[in-house]
C-alpha beads as a LAMMPS data file, in Angstrom:
LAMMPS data file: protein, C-alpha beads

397 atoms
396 bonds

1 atom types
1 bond types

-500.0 500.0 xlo xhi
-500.0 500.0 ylo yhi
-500.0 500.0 zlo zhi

Masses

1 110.0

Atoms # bond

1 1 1 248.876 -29.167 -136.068
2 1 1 246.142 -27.867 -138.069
3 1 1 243.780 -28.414 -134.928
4 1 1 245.713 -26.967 -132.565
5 1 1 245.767 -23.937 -134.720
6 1 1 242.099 -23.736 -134.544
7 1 1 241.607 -24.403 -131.573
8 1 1 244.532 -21.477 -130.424
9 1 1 242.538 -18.911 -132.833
10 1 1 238.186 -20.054 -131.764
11 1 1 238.901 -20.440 -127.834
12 1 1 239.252 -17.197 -127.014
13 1 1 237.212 -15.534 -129.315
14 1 1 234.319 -17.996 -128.090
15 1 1 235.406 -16.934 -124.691
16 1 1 234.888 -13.389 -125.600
17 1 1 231.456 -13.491 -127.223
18 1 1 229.962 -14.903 -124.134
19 1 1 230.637 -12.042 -121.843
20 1 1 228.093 -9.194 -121.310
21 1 1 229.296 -5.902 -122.259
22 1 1 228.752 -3.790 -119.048
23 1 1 226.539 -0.868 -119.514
24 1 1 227.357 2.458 -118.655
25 1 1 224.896 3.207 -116.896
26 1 1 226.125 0.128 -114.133
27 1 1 228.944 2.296 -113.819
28 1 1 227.371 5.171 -112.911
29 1 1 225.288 3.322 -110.355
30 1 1 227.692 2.278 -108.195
31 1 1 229.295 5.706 -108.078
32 1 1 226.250 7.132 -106.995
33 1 1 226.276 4.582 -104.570
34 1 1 229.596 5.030 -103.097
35 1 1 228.703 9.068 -102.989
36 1 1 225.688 7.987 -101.070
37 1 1 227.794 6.421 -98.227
38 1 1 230.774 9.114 -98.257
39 1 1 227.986 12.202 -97.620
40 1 1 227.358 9.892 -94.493
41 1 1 230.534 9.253 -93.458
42 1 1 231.190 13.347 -93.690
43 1 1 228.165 13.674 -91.696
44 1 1 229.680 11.402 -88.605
45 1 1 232.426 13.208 -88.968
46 1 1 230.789 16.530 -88.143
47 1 1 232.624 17.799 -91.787
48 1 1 229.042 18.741 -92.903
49 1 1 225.756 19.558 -90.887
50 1 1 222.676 17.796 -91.418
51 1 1 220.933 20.295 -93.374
52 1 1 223.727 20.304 -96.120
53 1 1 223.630 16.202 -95.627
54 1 1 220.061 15.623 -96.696
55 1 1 220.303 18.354 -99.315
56 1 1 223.198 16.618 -101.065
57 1 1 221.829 13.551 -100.409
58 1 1 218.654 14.210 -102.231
59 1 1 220.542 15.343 -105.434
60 1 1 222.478 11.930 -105.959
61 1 1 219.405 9.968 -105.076
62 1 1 218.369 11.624 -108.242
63 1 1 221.395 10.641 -110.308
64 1 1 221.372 7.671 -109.034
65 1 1 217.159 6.775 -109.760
66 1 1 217.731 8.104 -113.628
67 1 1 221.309 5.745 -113.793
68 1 1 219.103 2.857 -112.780
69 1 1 216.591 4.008 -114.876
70 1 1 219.316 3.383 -117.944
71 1 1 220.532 0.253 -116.216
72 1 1 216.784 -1.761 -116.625
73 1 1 216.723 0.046 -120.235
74 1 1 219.832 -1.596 -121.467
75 1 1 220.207 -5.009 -123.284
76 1 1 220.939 -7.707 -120.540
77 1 1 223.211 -9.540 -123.312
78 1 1 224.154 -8.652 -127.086
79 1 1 226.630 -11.344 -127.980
80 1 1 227.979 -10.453 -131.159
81 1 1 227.878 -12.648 -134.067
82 1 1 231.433 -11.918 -134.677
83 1 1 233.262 -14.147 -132.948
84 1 1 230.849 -17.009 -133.969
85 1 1 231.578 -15.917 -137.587
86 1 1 235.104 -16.188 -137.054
87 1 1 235.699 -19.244 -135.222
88 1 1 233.142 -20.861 -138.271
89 1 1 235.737 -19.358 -140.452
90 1 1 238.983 -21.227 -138.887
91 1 1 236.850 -23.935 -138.662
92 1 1 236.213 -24.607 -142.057
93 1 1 238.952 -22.148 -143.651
94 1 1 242.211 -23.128 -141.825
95 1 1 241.862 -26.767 -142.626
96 1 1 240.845 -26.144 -146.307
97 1 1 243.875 -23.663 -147.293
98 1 1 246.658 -25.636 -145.571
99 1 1 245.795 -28.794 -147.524
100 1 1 245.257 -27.040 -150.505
101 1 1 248.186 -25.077 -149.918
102 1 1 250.555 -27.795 -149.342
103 1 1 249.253 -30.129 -151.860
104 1 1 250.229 -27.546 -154.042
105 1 1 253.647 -26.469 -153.319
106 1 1 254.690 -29.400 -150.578
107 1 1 256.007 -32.808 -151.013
108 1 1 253.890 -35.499 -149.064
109 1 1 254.949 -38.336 -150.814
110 1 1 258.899 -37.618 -149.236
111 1 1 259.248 -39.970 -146.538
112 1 1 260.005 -38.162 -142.557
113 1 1 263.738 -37.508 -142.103
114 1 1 264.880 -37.279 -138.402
115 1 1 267.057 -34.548 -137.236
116 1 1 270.113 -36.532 -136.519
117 1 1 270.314 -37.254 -140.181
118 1 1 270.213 -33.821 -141.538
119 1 1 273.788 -33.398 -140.213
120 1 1 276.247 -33.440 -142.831
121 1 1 277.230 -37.209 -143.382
122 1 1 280.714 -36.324 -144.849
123 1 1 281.532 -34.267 -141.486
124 1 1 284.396 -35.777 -139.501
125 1 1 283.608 -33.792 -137.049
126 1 1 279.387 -34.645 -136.718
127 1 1 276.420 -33.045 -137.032
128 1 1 276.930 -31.710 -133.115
129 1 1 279.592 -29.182 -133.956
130 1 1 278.373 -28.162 -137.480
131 1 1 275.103 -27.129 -135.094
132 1 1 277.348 -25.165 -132.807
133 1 1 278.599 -23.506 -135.503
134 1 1 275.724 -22.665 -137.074
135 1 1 274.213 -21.050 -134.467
136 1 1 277.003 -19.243 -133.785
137 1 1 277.810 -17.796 -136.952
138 1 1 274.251 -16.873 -136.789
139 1 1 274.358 -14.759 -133.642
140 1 1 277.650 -13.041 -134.661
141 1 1 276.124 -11.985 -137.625
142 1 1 273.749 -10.074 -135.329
143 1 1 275.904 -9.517 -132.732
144 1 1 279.824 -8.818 -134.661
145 1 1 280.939 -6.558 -131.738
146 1 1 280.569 -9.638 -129.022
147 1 1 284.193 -10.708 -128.045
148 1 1 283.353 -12.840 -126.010
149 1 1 281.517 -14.979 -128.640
150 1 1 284.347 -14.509 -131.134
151 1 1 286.635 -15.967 -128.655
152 1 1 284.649 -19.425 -127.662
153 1 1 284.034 -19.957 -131.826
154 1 1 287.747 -19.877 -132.942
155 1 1 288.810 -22.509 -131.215
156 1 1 286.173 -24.708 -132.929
157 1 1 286.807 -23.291 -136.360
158 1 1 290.562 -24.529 -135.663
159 1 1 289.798 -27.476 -134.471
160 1 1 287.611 -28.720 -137.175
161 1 1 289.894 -27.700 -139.764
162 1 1 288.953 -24.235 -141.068
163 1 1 292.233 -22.177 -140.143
164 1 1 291.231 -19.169 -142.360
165 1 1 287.682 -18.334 -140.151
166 1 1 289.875 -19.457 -136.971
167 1 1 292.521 -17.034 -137.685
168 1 1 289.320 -14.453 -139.032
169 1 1 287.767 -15.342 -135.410
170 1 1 291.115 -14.628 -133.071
171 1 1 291.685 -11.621 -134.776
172 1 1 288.217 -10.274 -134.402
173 1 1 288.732 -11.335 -130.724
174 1 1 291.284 -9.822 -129.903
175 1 1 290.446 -6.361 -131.721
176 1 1 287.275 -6.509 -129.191
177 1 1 288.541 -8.387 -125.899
178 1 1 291.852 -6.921 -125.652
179 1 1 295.478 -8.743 -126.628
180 1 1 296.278 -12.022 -124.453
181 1 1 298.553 -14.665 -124.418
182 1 1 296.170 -17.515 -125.256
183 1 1 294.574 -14.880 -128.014
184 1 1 297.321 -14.409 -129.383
185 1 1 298.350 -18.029 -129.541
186 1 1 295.467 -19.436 -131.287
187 1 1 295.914 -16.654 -134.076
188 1 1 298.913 -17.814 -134.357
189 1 1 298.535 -21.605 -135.069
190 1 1 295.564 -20.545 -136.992
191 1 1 298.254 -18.828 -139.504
192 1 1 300.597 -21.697 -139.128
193 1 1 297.439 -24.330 -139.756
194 1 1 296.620 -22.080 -142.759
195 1 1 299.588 -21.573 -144.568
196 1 1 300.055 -25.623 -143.926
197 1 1 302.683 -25.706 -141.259
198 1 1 305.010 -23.027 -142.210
199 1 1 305.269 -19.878 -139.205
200 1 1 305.348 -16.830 -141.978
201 1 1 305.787 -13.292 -140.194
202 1 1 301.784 -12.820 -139.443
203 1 1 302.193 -16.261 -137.011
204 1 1 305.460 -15.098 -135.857
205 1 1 304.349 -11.709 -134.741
206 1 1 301.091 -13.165 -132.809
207 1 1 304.036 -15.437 -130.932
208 1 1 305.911 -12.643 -130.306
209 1 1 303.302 -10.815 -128.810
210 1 1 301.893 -13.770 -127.003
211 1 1 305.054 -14.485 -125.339
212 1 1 305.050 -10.457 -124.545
213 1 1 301.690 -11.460 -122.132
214 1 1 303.514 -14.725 -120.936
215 1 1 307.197 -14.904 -121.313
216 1 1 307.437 -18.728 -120.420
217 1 1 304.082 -20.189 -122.852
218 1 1 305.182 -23.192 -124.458
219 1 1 303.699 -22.690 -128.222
220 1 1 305.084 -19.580 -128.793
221 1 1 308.424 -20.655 -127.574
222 1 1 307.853 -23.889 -129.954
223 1 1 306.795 -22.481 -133.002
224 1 1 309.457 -19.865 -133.190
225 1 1 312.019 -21.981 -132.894
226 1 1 310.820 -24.242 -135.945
227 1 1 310.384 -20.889 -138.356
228 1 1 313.768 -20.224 -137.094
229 1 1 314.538 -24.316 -138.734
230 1 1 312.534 -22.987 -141.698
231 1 1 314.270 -19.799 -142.550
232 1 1 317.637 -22.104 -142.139
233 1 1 319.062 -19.845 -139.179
234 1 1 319.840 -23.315 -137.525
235 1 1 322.181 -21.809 -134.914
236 1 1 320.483 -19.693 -133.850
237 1 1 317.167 -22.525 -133.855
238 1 1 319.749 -24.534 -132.198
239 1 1 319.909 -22.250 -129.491
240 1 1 316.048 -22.206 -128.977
241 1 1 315.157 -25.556 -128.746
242 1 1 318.232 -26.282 -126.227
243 1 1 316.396 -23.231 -124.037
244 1 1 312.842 -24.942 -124.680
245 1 1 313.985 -28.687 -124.069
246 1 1 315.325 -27.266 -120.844
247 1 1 311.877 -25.453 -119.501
248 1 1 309.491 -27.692 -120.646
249 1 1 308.289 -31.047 -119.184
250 1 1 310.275 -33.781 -120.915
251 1 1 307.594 -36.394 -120.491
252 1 1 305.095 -34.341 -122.948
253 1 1 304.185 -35.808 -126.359
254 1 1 306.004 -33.418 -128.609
255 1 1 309.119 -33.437 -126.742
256 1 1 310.260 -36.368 -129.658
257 1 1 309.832 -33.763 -132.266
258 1 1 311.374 -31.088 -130.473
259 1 1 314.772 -32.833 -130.031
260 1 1 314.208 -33.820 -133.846
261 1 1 314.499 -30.134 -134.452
262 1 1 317.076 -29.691 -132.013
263 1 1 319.324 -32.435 -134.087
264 1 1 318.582 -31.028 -137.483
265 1 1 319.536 -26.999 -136.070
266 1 1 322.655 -28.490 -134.879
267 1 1 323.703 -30.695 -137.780
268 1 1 322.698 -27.424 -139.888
269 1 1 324.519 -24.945 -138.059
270 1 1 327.797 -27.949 -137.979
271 1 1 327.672 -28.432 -134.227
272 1 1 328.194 -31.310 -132.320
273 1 1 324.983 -33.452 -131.795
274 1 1 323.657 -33.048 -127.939
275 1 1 320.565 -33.246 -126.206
276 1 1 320.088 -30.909 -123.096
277 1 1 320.915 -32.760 -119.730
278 1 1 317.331 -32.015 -118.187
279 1 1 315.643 -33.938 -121.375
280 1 1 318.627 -36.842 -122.094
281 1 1 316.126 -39.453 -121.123
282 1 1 312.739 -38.587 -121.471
283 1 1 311.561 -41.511 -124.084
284 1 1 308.268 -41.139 -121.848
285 1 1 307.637 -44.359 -119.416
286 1 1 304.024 -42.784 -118.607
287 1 1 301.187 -43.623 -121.255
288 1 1 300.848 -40.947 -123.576
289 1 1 299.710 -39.538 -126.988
290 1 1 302.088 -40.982 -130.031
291 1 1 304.461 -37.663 -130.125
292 1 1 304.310 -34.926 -133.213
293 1 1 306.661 -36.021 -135.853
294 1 1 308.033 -33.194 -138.030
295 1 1 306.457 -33.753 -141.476
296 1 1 307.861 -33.314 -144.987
297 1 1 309.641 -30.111 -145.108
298 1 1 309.633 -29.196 -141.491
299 1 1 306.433 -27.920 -141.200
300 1 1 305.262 -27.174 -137.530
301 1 1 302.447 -28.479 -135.692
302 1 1 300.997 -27.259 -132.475
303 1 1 302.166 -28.925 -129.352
304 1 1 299.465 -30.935 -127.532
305 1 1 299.104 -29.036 -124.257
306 1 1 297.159 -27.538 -122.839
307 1 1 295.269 -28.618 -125.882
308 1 1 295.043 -30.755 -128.596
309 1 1 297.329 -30.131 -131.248
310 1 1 296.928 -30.366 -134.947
311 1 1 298.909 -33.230 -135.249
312 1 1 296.212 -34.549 -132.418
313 1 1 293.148 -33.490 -133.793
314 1 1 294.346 -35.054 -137.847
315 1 1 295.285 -38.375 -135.703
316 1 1 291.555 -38.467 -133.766
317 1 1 289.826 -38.014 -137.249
318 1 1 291.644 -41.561 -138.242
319 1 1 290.326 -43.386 -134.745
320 1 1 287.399 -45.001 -134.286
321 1 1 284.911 -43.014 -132.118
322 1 1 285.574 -45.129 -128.944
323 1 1 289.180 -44.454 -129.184
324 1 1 288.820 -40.652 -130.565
325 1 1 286.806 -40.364 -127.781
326 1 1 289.213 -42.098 -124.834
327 1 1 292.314 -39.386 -126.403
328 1 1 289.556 -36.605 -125.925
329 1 1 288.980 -37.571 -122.372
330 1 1 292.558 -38.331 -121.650
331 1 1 293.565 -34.819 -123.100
332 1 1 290.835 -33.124 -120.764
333 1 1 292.156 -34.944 -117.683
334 1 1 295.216 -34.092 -117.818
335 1 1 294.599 -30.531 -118.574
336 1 1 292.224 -30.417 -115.812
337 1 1 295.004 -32.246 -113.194
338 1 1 297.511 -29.360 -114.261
339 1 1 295.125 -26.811 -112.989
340 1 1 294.188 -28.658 -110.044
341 1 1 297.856 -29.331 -109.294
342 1 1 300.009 -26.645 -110.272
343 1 1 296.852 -24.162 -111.229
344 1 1 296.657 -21.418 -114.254
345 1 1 295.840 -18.376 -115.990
346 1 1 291.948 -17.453 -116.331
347 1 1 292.391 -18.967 -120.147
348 1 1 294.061 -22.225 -119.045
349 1 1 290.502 -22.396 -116.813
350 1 1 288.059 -21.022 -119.614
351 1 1 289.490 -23.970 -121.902
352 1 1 289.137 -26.612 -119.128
353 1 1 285.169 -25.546 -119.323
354 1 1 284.474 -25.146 -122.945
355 1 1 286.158 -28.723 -123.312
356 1 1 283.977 -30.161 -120.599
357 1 1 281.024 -28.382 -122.141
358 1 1 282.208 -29.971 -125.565
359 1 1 282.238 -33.522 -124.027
360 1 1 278.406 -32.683 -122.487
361 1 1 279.937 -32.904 -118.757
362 1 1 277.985 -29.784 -117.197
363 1 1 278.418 -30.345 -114.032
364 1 1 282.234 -30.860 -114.407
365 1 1 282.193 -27.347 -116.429
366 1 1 280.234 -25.846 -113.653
367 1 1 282.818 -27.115 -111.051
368 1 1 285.953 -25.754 -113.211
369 1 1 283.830 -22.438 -113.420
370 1 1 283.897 -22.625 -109.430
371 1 1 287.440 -23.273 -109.166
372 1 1 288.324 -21.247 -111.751
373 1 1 286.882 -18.044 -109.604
374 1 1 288.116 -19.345 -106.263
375 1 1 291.829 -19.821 -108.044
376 1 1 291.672 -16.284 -109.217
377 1 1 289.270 -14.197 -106.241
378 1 1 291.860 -11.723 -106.153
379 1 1 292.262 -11.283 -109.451
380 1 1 288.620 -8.922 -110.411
381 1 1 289.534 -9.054 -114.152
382 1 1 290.368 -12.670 -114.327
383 1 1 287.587 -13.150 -112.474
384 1 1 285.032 -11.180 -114.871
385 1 1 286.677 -12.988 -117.787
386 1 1 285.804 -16.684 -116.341
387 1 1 282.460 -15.408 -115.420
388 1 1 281.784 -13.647 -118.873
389 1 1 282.879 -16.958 -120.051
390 1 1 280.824 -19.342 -118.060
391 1 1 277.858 -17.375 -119.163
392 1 1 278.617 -17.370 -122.844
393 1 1 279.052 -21.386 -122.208
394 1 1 275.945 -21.558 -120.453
395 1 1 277.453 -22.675 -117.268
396 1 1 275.474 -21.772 -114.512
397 1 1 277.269 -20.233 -111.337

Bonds

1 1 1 2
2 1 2 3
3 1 3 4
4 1 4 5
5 1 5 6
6 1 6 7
7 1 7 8
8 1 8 9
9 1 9 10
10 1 10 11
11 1 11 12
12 1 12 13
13 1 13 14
14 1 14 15
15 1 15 16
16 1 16 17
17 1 17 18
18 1 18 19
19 1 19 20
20 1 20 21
21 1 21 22
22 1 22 23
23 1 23 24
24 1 24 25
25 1 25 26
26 1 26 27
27 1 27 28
28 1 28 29
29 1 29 30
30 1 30 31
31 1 31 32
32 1 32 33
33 1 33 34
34 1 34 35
35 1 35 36
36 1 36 37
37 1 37 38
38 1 38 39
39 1 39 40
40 1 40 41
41 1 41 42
42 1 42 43
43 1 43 44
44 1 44 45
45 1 45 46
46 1 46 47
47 1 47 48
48 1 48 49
49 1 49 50
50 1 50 51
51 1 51 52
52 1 52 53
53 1 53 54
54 1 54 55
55 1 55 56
56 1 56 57
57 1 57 58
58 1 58 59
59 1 59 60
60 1 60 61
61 1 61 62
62 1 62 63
63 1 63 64
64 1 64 65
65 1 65 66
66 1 66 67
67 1 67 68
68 1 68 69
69 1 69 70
70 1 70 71
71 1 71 72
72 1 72 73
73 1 73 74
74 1 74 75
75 1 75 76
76 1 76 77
77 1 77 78
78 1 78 79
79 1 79 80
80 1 80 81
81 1 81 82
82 1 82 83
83 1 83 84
84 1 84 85
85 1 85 86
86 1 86 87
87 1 87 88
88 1 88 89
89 1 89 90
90 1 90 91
91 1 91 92
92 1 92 93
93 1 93 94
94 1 94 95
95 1 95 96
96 1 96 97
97 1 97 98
98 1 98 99
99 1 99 100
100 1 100 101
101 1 101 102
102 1 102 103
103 1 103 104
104 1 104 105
105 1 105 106
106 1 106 107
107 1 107 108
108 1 108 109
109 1 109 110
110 1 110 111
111 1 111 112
112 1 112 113
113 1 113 114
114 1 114 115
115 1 115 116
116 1 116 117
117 1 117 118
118 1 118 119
119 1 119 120
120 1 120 121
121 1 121 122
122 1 122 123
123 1 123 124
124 1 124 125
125 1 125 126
126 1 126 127
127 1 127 128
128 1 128 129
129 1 129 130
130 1 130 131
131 1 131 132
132 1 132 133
133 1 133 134
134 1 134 135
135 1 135 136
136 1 136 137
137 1 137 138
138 1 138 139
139 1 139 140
140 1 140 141
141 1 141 142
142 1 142 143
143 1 143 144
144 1 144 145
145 1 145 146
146 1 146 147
147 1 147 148
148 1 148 149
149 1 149 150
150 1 150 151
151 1 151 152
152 1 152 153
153 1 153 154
154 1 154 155
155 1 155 156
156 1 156 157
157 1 157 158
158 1 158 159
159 1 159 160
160 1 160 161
161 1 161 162
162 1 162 163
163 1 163 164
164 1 164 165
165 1 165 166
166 1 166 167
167 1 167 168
168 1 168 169
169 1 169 170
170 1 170 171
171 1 171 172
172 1 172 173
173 1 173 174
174 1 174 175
175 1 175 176
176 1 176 177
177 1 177 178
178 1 178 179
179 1 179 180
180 1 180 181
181 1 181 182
182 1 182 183
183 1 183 184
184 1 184 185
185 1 185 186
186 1 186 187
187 1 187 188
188 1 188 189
189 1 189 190
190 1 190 191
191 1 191 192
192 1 192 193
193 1 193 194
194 1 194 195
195 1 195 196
196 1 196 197
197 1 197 198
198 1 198 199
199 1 199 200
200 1 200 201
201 1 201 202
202 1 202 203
203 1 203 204
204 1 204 205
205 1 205 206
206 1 206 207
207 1 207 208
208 1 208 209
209 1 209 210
210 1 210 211
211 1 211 212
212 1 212 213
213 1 213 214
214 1 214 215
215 1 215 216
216 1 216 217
217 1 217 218
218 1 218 219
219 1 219 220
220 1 220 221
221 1 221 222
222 1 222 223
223 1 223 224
224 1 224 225
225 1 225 226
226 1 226 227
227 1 227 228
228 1 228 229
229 1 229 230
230 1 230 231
231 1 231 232
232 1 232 233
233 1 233 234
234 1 234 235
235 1 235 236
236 1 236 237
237 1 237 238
238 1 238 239
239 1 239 240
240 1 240 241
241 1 241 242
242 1 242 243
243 1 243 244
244 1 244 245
245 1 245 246
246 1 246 247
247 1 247 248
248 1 248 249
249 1 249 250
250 1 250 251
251 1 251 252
252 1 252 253
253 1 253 254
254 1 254 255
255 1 255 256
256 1 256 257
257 1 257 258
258 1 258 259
259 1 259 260
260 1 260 261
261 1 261 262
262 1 262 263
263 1 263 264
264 1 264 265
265 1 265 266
266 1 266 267
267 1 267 268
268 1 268 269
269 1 269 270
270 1 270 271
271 1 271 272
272 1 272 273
273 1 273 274
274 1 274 275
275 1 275 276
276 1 276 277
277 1 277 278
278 1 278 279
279 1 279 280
280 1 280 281
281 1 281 282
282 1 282 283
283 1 283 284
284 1 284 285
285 1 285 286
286 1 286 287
287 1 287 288
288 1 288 289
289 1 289 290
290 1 290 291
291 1 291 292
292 1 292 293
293 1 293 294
294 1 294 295
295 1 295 296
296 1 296 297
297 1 297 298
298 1 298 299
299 1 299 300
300 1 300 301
301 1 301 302
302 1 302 303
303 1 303 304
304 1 304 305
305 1 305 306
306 1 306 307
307 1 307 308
308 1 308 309
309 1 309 310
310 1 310 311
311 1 311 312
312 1 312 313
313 1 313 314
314 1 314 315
315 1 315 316
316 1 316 317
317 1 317 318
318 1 318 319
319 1 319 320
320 1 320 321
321 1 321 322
322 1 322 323
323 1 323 324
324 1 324 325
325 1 325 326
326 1 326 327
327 1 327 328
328 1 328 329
329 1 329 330
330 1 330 331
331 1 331 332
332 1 332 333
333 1 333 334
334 1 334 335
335 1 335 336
336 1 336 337
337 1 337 338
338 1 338 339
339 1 339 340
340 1 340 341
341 1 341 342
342 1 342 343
343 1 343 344
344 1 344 345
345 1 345 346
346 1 346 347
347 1 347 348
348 1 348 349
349 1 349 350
350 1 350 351
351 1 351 352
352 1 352 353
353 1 353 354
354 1 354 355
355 1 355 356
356 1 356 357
357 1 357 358
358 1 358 359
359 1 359 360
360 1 360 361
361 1 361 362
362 1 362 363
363 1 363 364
364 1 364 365
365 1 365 366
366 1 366 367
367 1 367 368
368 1 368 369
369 1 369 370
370 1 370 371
371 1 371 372
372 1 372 373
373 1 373 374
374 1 374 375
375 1 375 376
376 1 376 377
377 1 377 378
378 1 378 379
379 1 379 380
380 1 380 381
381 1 381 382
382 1 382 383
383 1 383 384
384 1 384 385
385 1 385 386
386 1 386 387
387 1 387 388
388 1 388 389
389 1 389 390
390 1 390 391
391 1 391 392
392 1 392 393
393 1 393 394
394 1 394 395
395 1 395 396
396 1 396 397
């Protein structure tokens, strides 16, 4: 490194000392010169007569005899001594204060240590992420008024377990970008993840107001019926999981939980135990996900789609990494086969393409991106959304 450094600094200025300074008088030479053949070519033209031809003439031919005159006069070469003095002083300098300079406040007797082990060994979630999040915290901090930014780093804060700078993230989102449902959503389980499964009023208005954008979203729909479990209004939560059994796909994982719910609100409120007709036999046939099981207390957790849930993510840090990564992929391709199927909102998209950019699959992100614009052409402010996305991702279009 040390060479290269002299070699960056004496190169050019050993380039420089070997060029001839061009004298002035040069200059005026070939001025005179060009003067010479413009009196002729105003001659030709019949601009000037002869007479006032060979009288101008006859004044630059002075000029230009005394210019030449100064031309032979003048040095053919003065190299200056400077740049040899300098590139003697890298030379023997550069070399001589970095040694000296690290001997004194480096370490060379600490052995090389790669990048990939510089990631924080206790991190569940590996040194990739805590990168990503590095760097990102570092450009908000230059850049707080980005939404866009806000938006693609609060899903990662949730999912790697740091509700409080999710829920910080959403909300700074949202203050920027506009209110939306999915917004609104993940400030909402960022509460709920937060306060450790229970929906207090902050998660309960962000549901509110998410279901406001999108009347039929499944989380909001889910979570407010298990604060209405918490608060003990079990009639009434009665009444809102029969409603969400009935609209949502029975074969999804949390569908188990749900009609866990259901039984407690109706053994609470003294009503007769019954499942909706539409989800009386959904104990799934298809492979999926183990469903969410209500833990102690009743506390909530997210359903799985179109995401992971909590319950998903606190499972995948228990697998091993071939299996973690097999839910992963089974959790993006089935999100991805909804939107190809039955299609989605410009959110439902933008999280199909930060997951495959996640999983390192660019040129499945860049195809979502593609679909995601064709799916919403129409639409010019869904359509600026996926493609302010896709460039925040660093998915080319």
């Amino acid at each position: 490194m040390t060479v290269v450094a002299v070699v960056a600094v004496i190169v050019p200025l050993l380039l420089q000392s070997g060029k001839k300074p061009a004298p002035a008088a040069a200059h005026d030479v070939a001025v005179y010169k060009d003067q010479l053949d413009e009196v002729s070519r105003d001659l030709d033209s019949g601009l000037i007569d002869s007479a006032e031809a060979e009288a101008t003439r006859a004044e630059i031919a002075r000029r230009l005899l005394r210019a030449s005159e100064a031309e032979a006069k003048a040095q053919p070469s003065q190299r200056s001594r400077m740049p040899w003095a300098a590139a003697a002083a890298a030379i023997v300098l550069v070399p001589i204060v970095s040694v000296a300079l690290y001997l004194a406040v480096g370490s060379p007797g600490i052995p090389d240590q790669p990048l990939s082990a510089r990631a924080p060994a206790t991190s569940p979630h590996g040194g990739d992420v805590a990168r990503l999040l590095e760097g990102a915290e570092a450009y908000l901090k230059d850049n707080p008024s980005d939404g866009t930014a806000w938006s693609l780093v609060a899903p990662v804060y949730l999912r790697v377990n740091r509700p409080s700078d999710a829920a910080t993230a959403f909300g700074k989102a949202i203050e920027l970008l506009g209110s939306n449902a999915q917004l609104q959503i993940g400030l909402g389980e960022s509460i709920v993840a937060r306060e450790g499964g229970k929906v207090v009023e902050d998660a309960k208005a962000a549901f509110r107001r998410a279901l406001e954008h999108e009347a039929n979203a499944v989380e909001p729909r889910f979570f407010l019926a298990v604060a209405l479990n918490q608060e003990g209004s079990f009639k009434e939560a009665a009444a809102a999981w029969e409603a969400f059994l009935k609209t949502t796909d029975p074969r999804e994982p949390w569908v188990r939980f749900a009609r866990s719910e259901l039984e407690k609100a109706q053994k609470g409120a003294g009503l007769p135990v019954k499942m909706p007709d539409v989800a009386a036999a959904p104990e799934v046939t298809a492979p999926q996900q183990p469903a969410p099981q209500a833990p102690a207390g009743g506390e909530a957790t997210a359903p799985a789609a179109p995401g992971p849930s909590a319950e998903d993510v606190a499972a995948a840090q228990q697998m091993n990494t071939e299996d973690r990564q097999a839910m992963i992929n089974d959790m993006v391709s089935r999100l991805a086969e909804r939107l190809e199927t039955d299609g989605g909102s410009a959110d439902d998209w933008i999280r199909l393409m930060r997951a495959y950019m996640v999983l390192d699959k660019k040129d499945e992100a860049r195809q979502a991106a593609a679909k995601a614009i064709a799916a919403h052409g129409g639409d010019a402010a869904a359509r600026a959304r996926i493609e302010q996305a896709a460039g925040g991702l660093g998915i080319p279009l």
